[in-house]
N, C-alpha and C positions, 0 to 999 in steps of 0.2 A: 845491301841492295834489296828492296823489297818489290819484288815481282807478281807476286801470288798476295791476293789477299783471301778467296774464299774457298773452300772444300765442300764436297759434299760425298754424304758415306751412307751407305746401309748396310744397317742393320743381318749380321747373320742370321740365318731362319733354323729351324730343329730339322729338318729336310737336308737342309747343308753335310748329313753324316752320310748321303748318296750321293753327294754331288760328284763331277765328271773328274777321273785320276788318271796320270798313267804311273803313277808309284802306289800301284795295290799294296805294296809291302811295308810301308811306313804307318798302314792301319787307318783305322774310320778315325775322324776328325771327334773332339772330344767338344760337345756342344757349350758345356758348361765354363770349359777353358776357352773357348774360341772366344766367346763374351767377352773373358777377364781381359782376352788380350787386343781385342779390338776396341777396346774403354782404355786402356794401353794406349794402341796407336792414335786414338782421338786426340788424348790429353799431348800424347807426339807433336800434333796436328797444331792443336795449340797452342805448345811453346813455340811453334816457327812464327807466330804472331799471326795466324790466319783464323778466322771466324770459321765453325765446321759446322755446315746443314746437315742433322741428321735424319733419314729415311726411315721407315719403319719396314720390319724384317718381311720377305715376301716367303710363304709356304710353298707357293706354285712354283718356284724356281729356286733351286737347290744353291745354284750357283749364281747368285744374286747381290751377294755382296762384293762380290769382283766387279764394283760398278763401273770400273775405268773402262773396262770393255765396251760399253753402250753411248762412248761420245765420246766428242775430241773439243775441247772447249781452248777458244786462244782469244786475245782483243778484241779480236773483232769479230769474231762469229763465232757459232756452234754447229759443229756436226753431227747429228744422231746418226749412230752407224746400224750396219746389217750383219749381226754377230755370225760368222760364220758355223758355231755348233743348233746344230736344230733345238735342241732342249733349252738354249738359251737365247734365240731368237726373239722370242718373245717378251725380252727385258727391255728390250727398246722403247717399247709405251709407255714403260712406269716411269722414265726419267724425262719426258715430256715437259709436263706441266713444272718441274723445279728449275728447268732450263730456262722455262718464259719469265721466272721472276728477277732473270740477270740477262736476257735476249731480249731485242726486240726480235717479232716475228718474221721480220726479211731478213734476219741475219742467221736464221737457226733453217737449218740444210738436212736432207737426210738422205742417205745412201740408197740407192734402190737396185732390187735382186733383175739381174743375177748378179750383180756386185755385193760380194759381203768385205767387211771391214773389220777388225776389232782394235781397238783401243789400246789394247797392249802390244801391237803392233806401228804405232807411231809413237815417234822420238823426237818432241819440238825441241830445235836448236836456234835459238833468235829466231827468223823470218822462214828460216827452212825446215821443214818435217823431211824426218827419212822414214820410210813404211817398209814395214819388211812384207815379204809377200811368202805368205806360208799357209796352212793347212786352213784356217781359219781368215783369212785375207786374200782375193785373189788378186787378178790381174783389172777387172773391168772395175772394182772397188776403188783400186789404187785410182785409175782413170778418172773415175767420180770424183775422187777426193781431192785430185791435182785440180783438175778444171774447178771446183769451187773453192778452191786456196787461191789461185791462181786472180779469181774477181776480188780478191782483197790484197792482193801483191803479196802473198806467200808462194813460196816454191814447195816443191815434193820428188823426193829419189826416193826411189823404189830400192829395195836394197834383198837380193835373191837371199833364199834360206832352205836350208836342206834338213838341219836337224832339231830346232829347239820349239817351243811351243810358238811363242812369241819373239818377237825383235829386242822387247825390251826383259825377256828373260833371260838375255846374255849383256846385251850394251844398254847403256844407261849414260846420258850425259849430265853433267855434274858443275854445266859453267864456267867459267874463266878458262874455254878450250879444255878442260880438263872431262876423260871418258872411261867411265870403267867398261872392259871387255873381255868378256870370257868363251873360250871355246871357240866354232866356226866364225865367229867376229874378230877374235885377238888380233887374224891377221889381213882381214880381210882390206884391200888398198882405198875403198871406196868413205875408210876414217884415218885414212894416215894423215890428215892434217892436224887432229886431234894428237894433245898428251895423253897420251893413254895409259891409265892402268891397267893391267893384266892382272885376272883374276885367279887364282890356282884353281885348278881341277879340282880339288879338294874341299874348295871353296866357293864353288861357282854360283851355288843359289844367293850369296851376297853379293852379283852384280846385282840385282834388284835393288839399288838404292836410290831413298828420293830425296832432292834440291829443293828445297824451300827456305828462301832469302835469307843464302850464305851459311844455312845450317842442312847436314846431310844423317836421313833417319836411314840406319843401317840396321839391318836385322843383325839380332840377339847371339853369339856363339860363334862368330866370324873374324876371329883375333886377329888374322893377315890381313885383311881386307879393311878393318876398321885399322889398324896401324899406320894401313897405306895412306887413308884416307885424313886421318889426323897429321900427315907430314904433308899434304897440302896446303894445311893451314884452316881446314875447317872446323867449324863447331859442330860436335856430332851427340845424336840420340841417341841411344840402341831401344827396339821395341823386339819381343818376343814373338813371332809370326807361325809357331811349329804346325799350330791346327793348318793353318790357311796352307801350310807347304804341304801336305796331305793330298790337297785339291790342286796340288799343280802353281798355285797362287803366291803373290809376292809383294813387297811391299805395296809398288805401286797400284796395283791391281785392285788394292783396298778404298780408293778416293779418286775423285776428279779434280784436280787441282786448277785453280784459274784467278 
């Protein structure tokens, strides 16, 4: 099945070794290895048979190449969102103008404050998004984002979160009902229609894996998780992601897929 034909990625910047963490202790992001491995995930990118626009690196925002944050791209429309971290609010202009080359200009939407959004908090499943609402995503975002899915016959659940950054830095949908879930999502009721995989504690930064037509890129060092995933009968990657996990970051967090 091929769903996704295009990606688009930026470029890590030398700035990226401040960018924003709450794992002080895994140490600064190693700039030179972040390159190797995000020329890595590209080439990822393009064995799932998708064409990948790529961005040039921004100095002014550390945290910049976690572009999935700055939009929500589906069939029929785009949304630029309103990044809930102040330092990174300001990514939202630079993906402007690469979104009109695949929008027209009545279909591309934009979130406005006091609603912030981010992109790593929604989880398109066919016609429906779930948005987690967490530190970074509020309540009047969510609101925004329903009502402009809503003018294209898409739905939106809102899906409560207490502890992780992002929605999708626990669950991760993976198609043919199949969902990986880790942590306060495992059991949460609002995915029990989902086959769920369960992700071990141990294991939990490999929920962040992305579906791209029937092949699933699974970060590097995740032997349970890539196991599980290979008995569903997928064709899988592995890409090496350690710098970007530094910053908080994950696979998806790397590209806009659409």
């Amino acid at each position: 099945m091929r769903q996704f034909q295009h990606a688009i990625v930026r470029r890590p910047c030398r700035a990226m070794v401040d960018g924003i963490t709450s794992a002080p202790e895994l140490g600064k992001p190693i700039y030179e290895l972040a390159l190797e491995q995000h020329d890595a995930y590209i080439r990822a990118l393009e064995q799932c048979g998708i064409e990948v626009s790529i961005l040039d690196a921004d100095e002014a925002f550390p945290d910049s190449c976690f572009i999935e944050d700055v939009a929500v791209l589906s069939k029929k429309c785009a949304v630029v969102t309103n990044p809930g971290a102040p330092s990174r609010n300001g990514e939202k202009r630079l993906i402007i103008d690469e979104i009109r080359k695949y929008y027209d200009e009545a279909a591309i939407h934009c979130i406005q404050t006091p609603g912030t959004l981010d992109g790593g908090d929604v989880m398109m499943v066919g016609d429906c998004f779930y948005v987690g609402e967490s530190e970074r995503t509020n309540t009047e975002g969510i609101r925004q984002f329903g009502s402009i899915l809503a003018a294209y016959g898409y739905s939106c659940i809102a899906v409560p979160m207490e502890k992780m950054l992002h929605l999708k830095t626990g669950v991760n949908y993976l198609e043919n009902n199949n969902l990986l879930a880790a942590g306060e999502f495992a059991q949460n009721p609002l995915f029990d229609r989902f086959q769920k995989v369960l992700v071990p504690e141990e294991e939990a930064y490999a929920a962040n894996c992305v579906w791209i037509n029937d092949t699933i890129i699974v970060p590097e060092g995740y032997p349970k998780v890539l196991a599980e995933i290979k008995k569903l009968g997928y064709r899988t990657v592995t890409v090496d992601v350690s710098e970007f996990r530094k910053l908080d970051g994950g696979l998806s967090c790397l590209s806009l897929r659409f």
